[in-house]
DOBA-704781 format. One line per field, with one value per atom (N, C-alpha, C, O, CB): atom name; y, x, z; residue number from 1; residue in three letters. Coordinates in steps of 0.1 Angstrom, whole numbers. Each point is the difference from the previous one (the first is absolute). Glycine has a CB too. Layout:
! DOBA-704781
atomo (CA:...)
v (Y:...)
u (X:...)
w (Z:...)
num (NUM:...)
residuo (ALA:...)
This chain:
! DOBA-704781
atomo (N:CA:C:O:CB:N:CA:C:O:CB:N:CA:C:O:CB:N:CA:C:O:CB:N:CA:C:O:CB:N:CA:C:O:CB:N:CA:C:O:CB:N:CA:C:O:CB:N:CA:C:O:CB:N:CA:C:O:CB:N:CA:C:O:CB:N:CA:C:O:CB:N:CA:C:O:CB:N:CA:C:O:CB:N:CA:C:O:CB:N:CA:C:O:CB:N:CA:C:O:CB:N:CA:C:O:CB:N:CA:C:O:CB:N:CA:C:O:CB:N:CA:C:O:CB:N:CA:C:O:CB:N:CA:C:O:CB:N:CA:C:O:CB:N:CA:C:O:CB:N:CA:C:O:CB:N:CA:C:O:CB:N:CA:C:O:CB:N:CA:C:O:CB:N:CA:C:O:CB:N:CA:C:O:CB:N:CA:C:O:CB:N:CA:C:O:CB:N:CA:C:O:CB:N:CA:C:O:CB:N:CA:C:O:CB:N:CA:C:O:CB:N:CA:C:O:CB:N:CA:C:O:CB:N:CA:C:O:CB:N:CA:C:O:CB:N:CA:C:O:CB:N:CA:C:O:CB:N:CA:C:O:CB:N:CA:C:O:CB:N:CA:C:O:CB:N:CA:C:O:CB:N:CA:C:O:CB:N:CA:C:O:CB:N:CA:C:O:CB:N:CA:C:O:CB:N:CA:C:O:CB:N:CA:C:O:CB:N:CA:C:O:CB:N:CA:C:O:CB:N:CA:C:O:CB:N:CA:C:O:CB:N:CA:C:O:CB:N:CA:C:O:CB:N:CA:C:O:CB:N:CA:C:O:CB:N:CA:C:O:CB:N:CA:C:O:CB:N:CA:C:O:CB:N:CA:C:O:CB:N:CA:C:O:CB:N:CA:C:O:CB:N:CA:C:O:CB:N:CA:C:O:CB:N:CA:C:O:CB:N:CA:C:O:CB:N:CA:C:O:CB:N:CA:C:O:CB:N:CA:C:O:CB:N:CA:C:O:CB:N:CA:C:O:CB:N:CA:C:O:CB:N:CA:C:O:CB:N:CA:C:O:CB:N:CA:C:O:CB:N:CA:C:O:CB:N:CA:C:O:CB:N:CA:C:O:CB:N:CA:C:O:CB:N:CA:C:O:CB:N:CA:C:O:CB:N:CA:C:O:CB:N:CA:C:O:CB:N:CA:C:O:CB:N:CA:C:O:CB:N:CA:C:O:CB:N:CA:C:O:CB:N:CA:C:O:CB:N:CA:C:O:CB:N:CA:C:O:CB:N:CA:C:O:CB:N:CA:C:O:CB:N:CA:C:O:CB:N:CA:C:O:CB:N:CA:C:O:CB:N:CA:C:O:CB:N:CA:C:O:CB:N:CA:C:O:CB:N:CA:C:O:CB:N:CA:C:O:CB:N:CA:C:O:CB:N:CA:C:O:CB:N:CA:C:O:CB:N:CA:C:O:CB:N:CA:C:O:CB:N:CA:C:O:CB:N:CA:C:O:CB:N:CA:C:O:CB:N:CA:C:O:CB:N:CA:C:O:CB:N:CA:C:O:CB:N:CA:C:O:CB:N:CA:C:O:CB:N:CA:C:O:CB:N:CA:C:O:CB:N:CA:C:O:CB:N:CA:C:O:CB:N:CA:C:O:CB:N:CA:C:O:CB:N:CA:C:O:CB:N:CA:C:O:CB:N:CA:C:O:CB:N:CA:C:O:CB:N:CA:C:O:CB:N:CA:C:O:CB:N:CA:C:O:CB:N:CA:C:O:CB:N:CA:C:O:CB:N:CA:C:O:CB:N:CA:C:O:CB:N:CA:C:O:CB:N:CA:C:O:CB:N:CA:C:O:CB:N:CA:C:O:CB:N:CA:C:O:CB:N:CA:C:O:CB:N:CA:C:O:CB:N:CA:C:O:CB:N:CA:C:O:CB:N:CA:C:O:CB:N:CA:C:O:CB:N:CA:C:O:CB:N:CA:C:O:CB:N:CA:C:O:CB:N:CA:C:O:CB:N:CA:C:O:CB:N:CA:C:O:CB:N:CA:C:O:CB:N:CA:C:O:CB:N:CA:C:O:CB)
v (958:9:11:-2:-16:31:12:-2:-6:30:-18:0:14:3:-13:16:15:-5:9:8:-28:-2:-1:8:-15:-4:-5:11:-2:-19:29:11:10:4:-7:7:4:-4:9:-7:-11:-14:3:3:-28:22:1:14:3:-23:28:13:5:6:-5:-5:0:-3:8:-16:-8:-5:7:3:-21:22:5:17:4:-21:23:11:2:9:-3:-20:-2:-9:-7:7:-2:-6:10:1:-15:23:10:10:7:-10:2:5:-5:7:-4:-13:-8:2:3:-26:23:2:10:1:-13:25:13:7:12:-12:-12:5:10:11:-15:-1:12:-2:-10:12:11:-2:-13:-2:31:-34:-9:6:-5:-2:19:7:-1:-2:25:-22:-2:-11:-1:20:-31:-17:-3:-8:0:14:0:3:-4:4:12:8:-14:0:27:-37:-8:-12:-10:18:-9:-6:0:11:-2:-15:-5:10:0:-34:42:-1:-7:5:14:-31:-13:-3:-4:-13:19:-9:-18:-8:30:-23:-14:0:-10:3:17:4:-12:-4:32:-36:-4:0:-3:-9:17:-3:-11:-3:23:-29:-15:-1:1:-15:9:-2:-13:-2:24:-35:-13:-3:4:-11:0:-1:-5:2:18:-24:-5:15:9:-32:25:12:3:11:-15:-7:3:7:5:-16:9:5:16:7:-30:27:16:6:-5:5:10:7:0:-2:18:-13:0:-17:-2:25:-29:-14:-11:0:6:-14:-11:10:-6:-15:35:2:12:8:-14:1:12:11:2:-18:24:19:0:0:13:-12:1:18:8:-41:34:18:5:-3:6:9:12:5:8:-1:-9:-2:-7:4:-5:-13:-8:-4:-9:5:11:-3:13:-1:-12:25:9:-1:6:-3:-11:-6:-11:-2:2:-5:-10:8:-2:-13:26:6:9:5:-8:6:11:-11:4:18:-34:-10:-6:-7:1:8:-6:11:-1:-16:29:15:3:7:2:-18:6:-12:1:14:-27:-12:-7:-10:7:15:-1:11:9:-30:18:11:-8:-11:30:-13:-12:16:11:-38:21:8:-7:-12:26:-9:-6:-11:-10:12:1:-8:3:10:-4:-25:8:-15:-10:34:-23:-8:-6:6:11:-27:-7:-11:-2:7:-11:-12:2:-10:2:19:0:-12:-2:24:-30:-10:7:1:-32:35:4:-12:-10:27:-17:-7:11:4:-30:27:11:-9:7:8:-24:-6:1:5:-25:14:4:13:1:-25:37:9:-1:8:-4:-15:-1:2:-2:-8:14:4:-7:6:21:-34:-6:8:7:-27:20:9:-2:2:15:-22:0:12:8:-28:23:10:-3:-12:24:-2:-4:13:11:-28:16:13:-4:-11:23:-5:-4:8:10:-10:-8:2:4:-2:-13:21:3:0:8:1:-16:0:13:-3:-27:42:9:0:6:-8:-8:5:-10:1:11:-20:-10:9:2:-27:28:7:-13:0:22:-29:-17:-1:-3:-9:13:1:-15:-9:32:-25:-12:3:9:-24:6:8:-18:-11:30:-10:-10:-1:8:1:-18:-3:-3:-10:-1:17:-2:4:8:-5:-10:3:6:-3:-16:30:0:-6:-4:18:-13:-7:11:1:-31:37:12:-4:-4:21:-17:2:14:8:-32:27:12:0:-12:11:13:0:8:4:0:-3:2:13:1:-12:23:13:0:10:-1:-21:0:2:1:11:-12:6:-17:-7:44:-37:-14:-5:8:3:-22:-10:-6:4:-6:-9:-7:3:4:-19:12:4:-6:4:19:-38:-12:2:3:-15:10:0:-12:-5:24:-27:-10:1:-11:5:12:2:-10:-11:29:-15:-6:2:4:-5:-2:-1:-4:5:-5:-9:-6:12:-1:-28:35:8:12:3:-12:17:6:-5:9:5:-24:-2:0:11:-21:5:-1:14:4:-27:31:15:6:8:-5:-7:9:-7:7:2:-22:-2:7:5:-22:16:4:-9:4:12:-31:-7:-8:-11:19:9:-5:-2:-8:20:-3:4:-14:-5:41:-40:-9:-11:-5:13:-12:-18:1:-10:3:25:0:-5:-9:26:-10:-6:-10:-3:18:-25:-16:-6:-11:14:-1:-5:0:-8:15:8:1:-11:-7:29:-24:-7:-10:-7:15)
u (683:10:-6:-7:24:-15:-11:10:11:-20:3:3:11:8:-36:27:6:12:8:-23:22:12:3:9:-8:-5:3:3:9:-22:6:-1:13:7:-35:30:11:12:8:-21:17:15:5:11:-21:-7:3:2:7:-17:3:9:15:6:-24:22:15:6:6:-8:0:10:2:12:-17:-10:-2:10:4:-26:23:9:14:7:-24:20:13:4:8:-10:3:-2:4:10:-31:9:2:12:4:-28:31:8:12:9:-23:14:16:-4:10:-4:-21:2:2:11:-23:8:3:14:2:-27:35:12:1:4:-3:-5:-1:16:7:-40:35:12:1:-10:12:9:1:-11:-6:36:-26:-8:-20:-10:37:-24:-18:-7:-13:12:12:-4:1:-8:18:1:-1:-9:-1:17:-26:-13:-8:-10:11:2:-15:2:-7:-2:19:10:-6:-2:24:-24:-1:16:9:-24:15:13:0:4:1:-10:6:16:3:-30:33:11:1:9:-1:-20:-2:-3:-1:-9:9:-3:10:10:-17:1:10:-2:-11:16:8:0:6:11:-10:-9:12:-5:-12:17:9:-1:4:12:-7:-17:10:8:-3:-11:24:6:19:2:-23:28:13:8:-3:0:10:5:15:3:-14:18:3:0:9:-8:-13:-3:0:7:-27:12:1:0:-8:2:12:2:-17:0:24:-32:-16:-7:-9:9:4:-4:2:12:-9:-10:2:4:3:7:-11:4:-12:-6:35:-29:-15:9:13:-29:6:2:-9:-12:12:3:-9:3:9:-5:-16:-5:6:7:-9:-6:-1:10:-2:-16:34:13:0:1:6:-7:0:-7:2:8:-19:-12:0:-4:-13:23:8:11:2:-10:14:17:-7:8:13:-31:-6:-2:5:-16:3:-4:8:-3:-17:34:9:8:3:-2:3:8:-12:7:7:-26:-4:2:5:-22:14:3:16:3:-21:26:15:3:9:4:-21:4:-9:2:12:-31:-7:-9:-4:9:-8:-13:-7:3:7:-24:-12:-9:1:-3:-6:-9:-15:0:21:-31:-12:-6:-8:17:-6:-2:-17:-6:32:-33:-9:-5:8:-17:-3:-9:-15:-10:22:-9:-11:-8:7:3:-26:2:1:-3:15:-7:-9:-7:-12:9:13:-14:6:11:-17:-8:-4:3:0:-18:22:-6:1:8:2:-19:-6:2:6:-24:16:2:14:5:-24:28:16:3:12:-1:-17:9:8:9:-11:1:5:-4:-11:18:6:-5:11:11:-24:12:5:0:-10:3:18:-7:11:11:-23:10:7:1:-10:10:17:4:5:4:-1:-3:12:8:-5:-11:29:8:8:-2:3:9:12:9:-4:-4:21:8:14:4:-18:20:15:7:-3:1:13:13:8:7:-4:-1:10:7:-1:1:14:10:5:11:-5:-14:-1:-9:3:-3:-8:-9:-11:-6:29:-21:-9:-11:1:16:-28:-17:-7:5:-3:-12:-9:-16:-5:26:-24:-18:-1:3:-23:12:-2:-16:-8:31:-26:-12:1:3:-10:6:1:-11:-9:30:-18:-12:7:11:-27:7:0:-8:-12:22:-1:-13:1:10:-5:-13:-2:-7:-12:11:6:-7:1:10:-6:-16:-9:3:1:-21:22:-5:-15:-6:34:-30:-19:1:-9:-7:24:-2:2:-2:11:-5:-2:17:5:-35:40:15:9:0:7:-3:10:7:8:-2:-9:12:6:11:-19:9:5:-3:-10:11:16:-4:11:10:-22:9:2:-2:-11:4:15:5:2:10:-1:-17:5:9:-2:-17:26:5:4:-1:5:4:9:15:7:-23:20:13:9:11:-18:5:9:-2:9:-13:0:2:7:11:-29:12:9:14:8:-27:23:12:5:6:-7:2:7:-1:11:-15:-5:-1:12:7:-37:33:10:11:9:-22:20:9:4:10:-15:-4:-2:-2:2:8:-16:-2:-12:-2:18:-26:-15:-3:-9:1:17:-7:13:-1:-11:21:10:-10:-2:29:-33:-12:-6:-4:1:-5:-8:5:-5:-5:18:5:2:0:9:-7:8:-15:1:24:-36:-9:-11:-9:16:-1:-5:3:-9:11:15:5:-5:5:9)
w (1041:-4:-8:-10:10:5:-6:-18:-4:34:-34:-17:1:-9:-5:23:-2:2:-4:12:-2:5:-10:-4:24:-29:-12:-13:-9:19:-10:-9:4:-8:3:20:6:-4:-1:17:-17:-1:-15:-3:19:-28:-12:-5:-10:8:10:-1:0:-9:17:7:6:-13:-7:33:-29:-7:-12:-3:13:-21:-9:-6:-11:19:9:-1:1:-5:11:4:2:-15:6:24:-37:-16:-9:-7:10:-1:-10:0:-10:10:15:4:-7:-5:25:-20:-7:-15:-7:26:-25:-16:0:-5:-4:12:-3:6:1:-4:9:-2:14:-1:-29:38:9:9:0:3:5:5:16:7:-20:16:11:17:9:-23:13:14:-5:7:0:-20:3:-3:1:-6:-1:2:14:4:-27:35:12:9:12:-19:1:4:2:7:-22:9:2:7:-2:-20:32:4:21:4:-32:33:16:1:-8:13:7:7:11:11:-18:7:14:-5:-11:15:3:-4:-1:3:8:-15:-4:-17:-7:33:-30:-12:-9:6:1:-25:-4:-16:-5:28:-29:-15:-3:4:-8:-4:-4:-11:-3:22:-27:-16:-2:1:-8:2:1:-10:-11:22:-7:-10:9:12:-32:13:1:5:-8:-12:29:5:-10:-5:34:-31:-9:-15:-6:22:-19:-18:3:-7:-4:21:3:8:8:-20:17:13:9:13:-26:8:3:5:8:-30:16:0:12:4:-27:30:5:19:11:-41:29:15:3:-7:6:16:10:0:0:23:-25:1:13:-2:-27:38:13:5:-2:12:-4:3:-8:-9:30:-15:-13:-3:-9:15:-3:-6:-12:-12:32:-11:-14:-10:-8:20:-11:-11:-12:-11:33:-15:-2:-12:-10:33:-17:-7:-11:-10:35:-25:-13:-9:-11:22:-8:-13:-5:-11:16:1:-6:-6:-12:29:-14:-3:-16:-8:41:-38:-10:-9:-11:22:-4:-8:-8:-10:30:-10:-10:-9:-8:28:-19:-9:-10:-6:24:-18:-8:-3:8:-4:-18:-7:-5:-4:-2:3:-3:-8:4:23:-40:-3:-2:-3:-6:9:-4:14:-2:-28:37:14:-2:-1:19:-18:7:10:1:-22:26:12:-3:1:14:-18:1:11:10:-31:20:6:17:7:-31:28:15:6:-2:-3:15:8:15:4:-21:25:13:7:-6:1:19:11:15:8:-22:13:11:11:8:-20:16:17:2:11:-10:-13:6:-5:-1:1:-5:-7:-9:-1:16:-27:-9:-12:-5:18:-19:-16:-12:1:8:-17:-10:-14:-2:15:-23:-5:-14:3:20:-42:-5:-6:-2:5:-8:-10:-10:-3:17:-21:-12:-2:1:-15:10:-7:-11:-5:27:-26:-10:11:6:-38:36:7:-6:-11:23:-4:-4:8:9:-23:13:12:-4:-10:14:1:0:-10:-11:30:-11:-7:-13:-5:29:-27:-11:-12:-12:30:-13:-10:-11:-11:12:8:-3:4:12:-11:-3:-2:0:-7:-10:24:-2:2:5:2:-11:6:12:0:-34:42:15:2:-4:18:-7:8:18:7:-32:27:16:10:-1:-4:17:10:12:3:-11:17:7:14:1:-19:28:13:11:8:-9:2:13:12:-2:-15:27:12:6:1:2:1:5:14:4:-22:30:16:-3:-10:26:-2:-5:-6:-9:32:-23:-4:-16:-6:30:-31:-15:-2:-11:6:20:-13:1:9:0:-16:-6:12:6:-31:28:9:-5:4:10:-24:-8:-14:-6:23:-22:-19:-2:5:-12:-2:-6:-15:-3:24:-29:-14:-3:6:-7:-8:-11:-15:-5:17:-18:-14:-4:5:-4:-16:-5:4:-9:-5:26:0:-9:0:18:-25:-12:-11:-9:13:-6:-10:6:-5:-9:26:3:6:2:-1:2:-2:-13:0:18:-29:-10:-3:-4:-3:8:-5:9:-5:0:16:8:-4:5:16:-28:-7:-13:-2:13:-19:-12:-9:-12:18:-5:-2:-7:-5:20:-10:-5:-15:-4:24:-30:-14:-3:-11:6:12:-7:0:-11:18:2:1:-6:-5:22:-22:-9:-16:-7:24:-19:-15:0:-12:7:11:4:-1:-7:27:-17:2:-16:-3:32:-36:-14:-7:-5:6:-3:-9:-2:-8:11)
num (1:1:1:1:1:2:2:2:2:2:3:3:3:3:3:4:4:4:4:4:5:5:5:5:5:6:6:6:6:6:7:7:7:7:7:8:8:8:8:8:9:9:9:9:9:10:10:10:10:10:11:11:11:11:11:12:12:12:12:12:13:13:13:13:13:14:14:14:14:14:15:15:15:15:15:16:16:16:16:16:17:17:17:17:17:18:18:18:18:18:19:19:19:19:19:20:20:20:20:20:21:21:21:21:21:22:22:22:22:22:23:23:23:23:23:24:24:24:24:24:25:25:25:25:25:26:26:26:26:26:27:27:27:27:27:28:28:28:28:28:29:29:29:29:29:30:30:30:30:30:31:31:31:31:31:32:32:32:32:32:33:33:33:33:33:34:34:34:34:34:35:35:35:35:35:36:36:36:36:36:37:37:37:37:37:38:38:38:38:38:39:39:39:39:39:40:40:40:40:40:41:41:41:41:41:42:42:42:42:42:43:43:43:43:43:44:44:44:44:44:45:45:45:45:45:46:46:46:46:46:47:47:47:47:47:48:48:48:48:48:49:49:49:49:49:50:50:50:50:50:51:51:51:51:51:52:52:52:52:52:53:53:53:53:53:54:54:54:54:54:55:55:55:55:55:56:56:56:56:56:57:57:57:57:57:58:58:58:58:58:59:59:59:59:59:60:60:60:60:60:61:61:61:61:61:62:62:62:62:62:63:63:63:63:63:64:64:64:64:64:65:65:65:65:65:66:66:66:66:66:67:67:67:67:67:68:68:68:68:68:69:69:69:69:69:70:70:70:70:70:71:71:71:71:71:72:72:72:72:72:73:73:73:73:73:74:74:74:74:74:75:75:75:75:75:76:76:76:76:76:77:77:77:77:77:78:78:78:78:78:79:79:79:79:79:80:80:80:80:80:81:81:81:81:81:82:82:82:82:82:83:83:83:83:83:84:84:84:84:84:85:85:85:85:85:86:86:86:86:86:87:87:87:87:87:88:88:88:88:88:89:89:89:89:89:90:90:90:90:90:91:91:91:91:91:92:92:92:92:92:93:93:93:93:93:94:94:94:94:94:95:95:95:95:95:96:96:96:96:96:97:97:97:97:97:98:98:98:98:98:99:99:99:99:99:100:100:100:100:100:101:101:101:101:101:102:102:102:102:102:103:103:103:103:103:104:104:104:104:104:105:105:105:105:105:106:106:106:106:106:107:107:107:107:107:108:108:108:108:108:109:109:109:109:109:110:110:110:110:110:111:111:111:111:111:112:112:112:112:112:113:113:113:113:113:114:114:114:114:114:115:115:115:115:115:116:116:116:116:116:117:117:117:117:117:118:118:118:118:118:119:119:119:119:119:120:120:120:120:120:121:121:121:121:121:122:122:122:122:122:123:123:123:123:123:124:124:124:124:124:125:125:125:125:125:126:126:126:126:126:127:127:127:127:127:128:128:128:128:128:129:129:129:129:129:130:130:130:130:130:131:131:131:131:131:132:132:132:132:132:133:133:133:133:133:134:134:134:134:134:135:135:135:135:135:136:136:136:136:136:137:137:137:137:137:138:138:138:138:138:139:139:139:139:139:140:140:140:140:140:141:141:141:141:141:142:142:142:142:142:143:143:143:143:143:144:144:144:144:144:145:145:145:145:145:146:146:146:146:146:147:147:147:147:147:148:148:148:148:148:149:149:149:149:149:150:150:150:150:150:151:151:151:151:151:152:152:152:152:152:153:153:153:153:153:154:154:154:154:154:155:155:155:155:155)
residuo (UNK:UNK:UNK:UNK:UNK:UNK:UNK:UNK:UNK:UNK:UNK:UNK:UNK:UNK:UNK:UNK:UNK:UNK:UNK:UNK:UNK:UNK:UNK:UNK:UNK:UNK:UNK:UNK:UNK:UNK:UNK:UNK:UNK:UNK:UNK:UNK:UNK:UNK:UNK:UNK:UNK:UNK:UNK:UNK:UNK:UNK:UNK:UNK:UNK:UNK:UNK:UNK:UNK:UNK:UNK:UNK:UNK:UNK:UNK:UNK:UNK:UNK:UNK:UNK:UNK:UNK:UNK:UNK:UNK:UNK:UNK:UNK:UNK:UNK:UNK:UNK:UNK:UNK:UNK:UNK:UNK:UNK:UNK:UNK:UNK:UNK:UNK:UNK:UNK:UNK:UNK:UNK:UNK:UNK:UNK:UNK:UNK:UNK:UNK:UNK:UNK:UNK:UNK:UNK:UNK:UNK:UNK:UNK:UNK:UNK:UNK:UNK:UNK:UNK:UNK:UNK:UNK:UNK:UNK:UNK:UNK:UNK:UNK:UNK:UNK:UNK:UNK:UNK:UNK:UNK:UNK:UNK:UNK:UNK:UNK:UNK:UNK:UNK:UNK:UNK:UNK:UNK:UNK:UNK:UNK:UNK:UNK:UNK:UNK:UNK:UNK:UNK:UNK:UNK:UNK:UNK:UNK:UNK:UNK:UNK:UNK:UNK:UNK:UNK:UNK:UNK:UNK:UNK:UNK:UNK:UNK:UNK:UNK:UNK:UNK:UNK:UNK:UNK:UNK:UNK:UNK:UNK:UNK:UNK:UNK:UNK:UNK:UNK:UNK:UNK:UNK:UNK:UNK:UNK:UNK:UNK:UNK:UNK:UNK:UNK:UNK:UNK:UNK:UNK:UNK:UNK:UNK:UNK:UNK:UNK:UNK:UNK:UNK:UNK:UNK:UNK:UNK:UNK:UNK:UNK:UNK:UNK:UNK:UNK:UNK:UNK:UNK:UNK:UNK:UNK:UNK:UNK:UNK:UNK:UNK:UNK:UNK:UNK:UNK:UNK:UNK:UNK:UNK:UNK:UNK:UNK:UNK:UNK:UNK:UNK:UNK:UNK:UNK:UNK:UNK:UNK:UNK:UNK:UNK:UNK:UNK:UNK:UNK:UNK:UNK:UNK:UNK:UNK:UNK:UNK:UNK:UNK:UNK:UNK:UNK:UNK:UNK:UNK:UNK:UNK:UNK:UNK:UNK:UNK:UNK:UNK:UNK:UNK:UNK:UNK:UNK:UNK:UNK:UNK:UNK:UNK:UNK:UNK:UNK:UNK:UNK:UNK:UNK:UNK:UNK:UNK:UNK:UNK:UNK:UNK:UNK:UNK:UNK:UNK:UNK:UNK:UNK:UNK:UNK:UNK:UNK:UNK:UNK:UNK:UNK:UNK:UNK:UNK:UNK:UNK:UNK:UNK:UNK:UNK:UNK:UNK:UNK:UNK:UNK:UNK:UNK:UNK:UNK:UNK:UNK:UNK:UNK:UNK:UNK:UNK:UNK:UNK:UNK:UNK:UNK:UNK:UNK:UNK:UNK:UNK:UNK:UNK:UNK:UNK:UNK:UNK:UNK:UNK:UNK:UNK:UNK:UNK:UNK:UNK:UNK:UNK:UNK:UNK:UNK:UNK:UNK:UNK:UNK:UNK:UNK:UNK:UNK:UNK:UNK:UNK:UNK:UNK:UNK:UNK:UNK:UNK:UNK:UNK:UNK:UNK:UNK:UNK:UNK:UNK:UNK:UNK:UNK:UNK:UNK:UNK:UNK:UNK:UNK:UNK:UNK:UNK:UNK:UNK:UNK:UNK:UNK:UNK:UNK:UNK:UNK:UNK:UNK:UNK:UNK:UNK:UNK:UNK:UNK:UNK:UNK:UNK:UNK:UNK:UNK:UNK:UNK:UNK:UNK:UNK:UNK:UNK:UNK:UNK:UNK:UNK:UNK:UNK:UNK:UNK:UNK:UNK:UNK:UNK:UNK:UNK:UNK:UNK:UNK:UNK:UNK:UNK:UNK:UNK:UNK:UNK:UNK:UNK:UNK:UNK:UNK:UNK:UNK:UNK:UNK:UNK:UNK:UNK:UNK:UNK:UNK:UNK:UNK:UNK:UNK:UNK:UNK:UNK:UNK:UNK:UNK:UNK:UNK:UNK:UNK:UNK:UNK:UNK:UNK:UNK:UNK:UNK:UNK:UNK:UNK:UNK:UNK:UNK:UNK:UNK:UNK:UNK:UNK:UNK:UNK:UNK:UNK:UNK:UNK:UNK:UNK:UNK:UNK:UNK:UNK:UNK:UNK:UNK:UNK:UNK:UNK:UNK:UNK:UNK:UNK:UNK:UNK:UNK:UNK:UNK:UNK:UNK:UNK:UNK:UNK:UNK:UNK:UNK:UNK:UNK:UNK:UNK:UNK:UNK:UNK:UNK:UNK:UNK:UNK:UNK:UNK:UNK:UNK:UNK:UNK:UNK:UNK:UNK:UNK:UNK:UNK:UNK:UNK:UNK:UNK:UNK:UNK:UNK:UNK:UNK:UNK:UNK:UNK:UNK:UNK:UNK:UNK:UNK:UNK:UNK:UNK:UNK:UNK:UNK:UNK:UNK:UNK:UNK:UNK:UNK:UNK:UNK:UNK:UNK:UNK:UNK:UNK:UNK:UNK:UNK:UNK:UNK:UNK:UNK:UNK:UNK:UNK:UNK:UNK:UNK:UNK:UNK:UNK:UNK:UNK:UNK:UNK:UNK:UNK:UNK:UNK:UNK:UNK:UNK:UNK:UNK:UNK:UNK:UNK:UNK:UNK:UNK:UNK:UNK:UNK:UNK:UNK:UNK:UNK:UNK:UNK:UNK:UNK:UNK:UNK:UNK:UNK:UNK:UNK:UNK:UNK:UNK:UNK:UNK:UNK:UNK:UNK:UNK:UNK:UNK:UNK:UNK:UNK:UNK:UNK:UNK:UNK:UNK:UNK:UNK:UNK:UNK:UNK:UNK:UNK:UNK:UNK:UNK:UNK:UNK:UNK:UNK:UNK:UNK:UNK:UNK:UNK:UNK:UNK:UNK:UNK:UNK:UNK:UNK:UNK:UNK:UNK:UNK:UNK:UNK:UNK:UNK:UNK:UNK:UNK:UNK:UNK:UNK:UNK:UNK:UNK:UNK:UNK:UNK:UNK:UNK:UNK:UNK:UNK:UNK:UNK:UNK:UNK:UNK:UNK:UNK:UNK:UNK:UNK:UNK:UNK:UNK:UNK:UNK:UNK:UNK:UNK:UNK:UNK:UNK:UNK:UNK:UNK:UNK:UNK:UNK:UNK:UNK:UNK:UNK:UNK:UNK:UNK:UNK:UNK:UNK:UNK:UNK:UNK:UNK:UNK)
């Protein structure tokens, strides 16, 4: 496996990253995006807890509709990317973050650790993008529920 592929992938991933920390708009997180219509955004998690969670965004529609759908029901500051692991034979890149989160219209904040899982087509743009979070916190955050467990948990 030449090393360039590998240095290629940790690139991709590295820009498409910096893309979501620096807040960039949905059309230029989509810039880094396959148009196959096999394309897929998935956020795991219980479909109930949030509109984003537990369902495929398939093609560049729906992968489309993921990130306008995380954009009206969250804000995050201090995002960043650590910890990059390569696998160049499948095009894969692993990759953790961290941010402080906010659900909208609660105005309820948590700080997260999460990973992402990217798969690459050979030209370096995104086929799959797989999200691990804390769904339990952003649910209670979209109740309003988060700072109430916190105090409960002081006492």
């Amino acid at each position: 496996m030449p090393h360039h592929k590998r240095a290629d992938l940790l690139e991709a991933a590295k820009s498409f990253c910096d893309t979501f920390a620096q807040k960039k708009s949905p059309d230029e997180i989509l810039s880094y995006f396959s148009w196959s219509p096999d394309i897929l955004a998935y956020e795991h998690g219980l479909k109930e807890l949030a509109p984003f969670l537990g369902r495929e965004f398939r093609g560049p529609g729906g992968v489309r509709k993921y990130f306008e759908t995380l954009v009206k029901f969250l804000s995050y500051e201090d995002m960043q990317f650590a910890d990059y692991i390569v696998d160049a034979v499948e095009n894969r890149v692993a990759v953790k973050g961290t941010a402080r989160f906010t659900w909208t219209e609660t105005e309820e904040s948590w700080d997260e650790v999460f990973a992402y899982a990217l798969k690459f087509d050979d030209q370096h743009k995104v086929v799959s993008y797989e999200v691990w979070a804390d769904s339990g916190a952003a649910y209670l955050a979209s109740k309003g529920r988060l700072k109430e467990l916190r105090a409960e948990t002081i006492e």
